[in-house]
C-alpha positions, 0 to 999 in steps of 0.5 A: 149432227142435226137433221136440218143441217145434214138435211142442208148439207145433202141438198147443197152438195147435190146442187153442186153435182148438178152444177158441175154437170151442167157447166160440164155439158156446156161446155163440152157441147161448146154452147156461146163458144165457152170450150174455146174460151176456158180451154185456149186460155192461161186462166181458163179453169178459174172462169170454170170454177167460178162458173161452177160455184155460182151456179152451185150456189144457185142450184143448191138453194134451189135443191134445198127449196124444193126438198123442203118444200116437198116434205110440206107436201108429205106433211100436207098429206099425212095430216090431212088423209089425202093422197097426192101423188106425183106432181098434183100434190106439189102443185097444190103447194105451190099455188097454196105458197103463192096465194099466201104470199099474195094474200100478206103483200096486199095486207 
């Protein structure tokens, strides 16, 4: 298998445990009255797995974003020499991604 694709494949999945979990936990925490309604009702595991795969899709694409974007940062710092460490290194670009954007927008 291609490494992108696996590479995808991990971080869509990821997204989707993180997903789970977090519908999970509001639920069982009961946030906006959810456990009652999944819970009192006939149909209320299809309104759990909607929630779940729409918050699967949305956090695996994130997952998926922020994996590339963090092996650009190790790109960044093996071709330029520098060490960023922690959070420095992907804030940097972070900002370097959004002046670009801004930068073509105004073009």
């Amino acid at each position: 298998m291609p490494k992108l694709v696996r590479l995808y494949i991990v971080n869509v999945a990821i997204g989707f445990a993180l997903a789970f979990a977090f519908v999970s936990a509001i639920v069982w925490l009961d946030v906006g009255g959810l456990r009652h309604l999944v819970t009192g009702t006939e149909m209320g595991w299809l309104a759990f797995f909607m929630m779940v795969v729409f918050n699967g899709m949305t956090g695996g694409y994130i997952e998926n974003e922020l994996s590339i974007l963090w092996s650009s940062v190790e790109l960044l710092t093996i071709q330029s020499g520098d060490v960023y460490k922690g959070a420095g290194g992907l804030i940097l670009v972070v900002a370097a991604t959004i002046l670009l954007v801004l930068r073509s927008q105004v073009v």
